[in-house]
C-alpha positions as CSV (number, residue, x, y, z in Angstrom):
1,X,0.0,0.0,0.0
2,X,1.7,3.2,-0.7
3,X,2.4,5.6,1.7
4,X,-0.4,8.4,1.1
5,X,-3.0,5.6,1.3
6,X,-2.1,4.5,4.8
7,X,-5.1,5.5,6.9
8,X,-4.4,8.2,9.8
9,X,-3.5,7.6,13.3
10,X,-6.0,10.2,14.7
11,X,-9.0,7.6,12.7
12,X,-10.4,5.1,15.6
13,X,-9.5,1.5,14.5
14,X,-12.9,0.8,12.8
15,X,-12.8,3.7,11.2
16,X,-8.9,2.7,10.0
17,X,-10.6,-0.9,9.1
18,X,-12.9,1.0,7.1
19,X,-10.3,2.9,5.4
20,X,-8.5,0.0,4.2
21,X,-11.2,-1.8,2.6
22,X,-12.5,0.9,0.4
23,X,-8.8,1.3,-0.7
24,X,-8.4,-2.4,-1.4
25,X,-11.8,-2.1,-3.0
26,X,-11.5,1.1,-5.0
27,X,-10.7,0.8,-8.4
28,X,-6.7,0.4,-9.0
29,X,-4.9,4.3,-9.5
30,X,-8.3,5.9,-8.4
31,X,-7.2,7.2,-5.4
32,X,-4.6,10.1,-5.3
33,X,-3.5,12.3,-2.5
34,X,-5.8,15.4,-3.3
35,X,-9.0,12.6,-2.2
36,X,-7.6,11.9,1.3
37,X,-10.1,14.3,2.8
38,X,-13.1,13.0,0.7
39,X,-11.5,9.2,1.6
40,X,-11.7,10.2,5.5
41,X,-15.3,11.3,5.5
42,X,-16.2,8.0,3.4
43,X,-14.3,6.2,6.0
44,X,-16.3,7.2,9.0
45,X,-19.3,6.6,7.7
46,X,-19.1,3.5,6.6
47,X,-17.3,2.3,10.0
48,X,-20.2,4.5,11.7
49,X,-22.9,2.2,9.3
50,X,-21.2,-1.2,10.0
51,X,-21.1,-0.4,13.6
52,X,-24.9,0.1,13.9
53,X,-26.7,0.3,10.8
54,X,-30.2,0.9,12.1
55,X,-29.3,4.0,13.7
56,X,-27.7,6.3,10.3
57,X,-30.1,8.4,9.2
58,X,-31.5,8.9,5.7
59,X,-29.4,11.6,5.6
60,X,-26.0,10.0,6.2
61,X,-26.9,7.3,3.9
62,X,-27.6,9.2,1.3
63,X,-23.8,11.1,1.9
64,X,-22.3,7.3,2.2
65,X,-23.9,6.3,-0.8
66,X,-22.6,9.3,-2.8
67,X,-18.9,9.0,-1.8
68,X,-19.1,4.9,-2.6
69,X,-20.1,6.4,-5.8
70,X,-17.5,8.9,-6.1
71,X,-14.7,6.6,-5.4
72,X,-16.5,4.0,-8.0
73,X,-17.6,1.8,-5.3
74,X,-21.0,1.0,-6.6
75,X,-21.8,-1.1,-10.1
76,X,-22.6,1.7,-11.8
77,X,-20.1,4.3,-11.2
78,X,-17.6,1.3,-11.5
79,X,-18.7,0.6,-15.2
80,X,-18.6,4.6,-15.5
81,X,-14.8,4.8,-14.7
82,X,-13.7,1.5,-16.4
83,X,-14.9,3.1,-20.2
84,X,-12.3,5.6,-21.1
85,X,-13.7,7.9,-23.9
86,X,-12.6,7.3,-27.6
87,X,-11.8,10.8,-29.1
88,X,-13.0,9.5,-32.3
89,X,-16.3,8.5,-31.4
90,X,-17.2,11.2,-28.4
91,X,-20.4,12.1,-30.1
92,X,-19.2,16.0,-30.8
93,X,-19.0,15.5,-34.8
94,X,-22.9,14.9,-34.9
95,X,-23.5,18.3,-33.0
């Protein structure tokens, strides 16, 4: 694991488990330093939700769904990042 996706010492350890499975999980070279922050917040969430599900509200699931998204943790944004654009057939020479 390189060094910038170590999880922080100041993260409790669930929150450090957390960490290290969306990293393993994350799609490979998806994660760069600038996302540590967003990385964090995702983190504590999902340690928060695997502690005790049945008491994150509607409104922290909703946030914990959007940053799996953003860090291609769902099917859908998964497939999104895996299909690089083909500048010759990007759809702008029909407009």
């Amino acid at each position: 694991m390189s060094d910038h996706l170590r999880p922080p010492g100041r993260l409790s350890k669930d929150q450090r488990a957390a960490w290290r499975d969306i990293v393993k999980r994350a799609p490979d070279g998806l994660i760069q330093e600038s996302d540590l922050l967003a990385l964090e917040v995702l983190a504590c969430l999902l340690a928060e939700f695997r502690r005790d599900p049945d008491r994150m509200t509607a409104a922290k699931l909703v946030r914990l769904e959007t940053a799996m998204a953003k860090f291609g943790l769902t099917p859908k944004d998964r497939q999104r990042l895996e299909q690089p654009i083909d500048p010759a057939n990007d759809g702008w020479d029909e407009v």
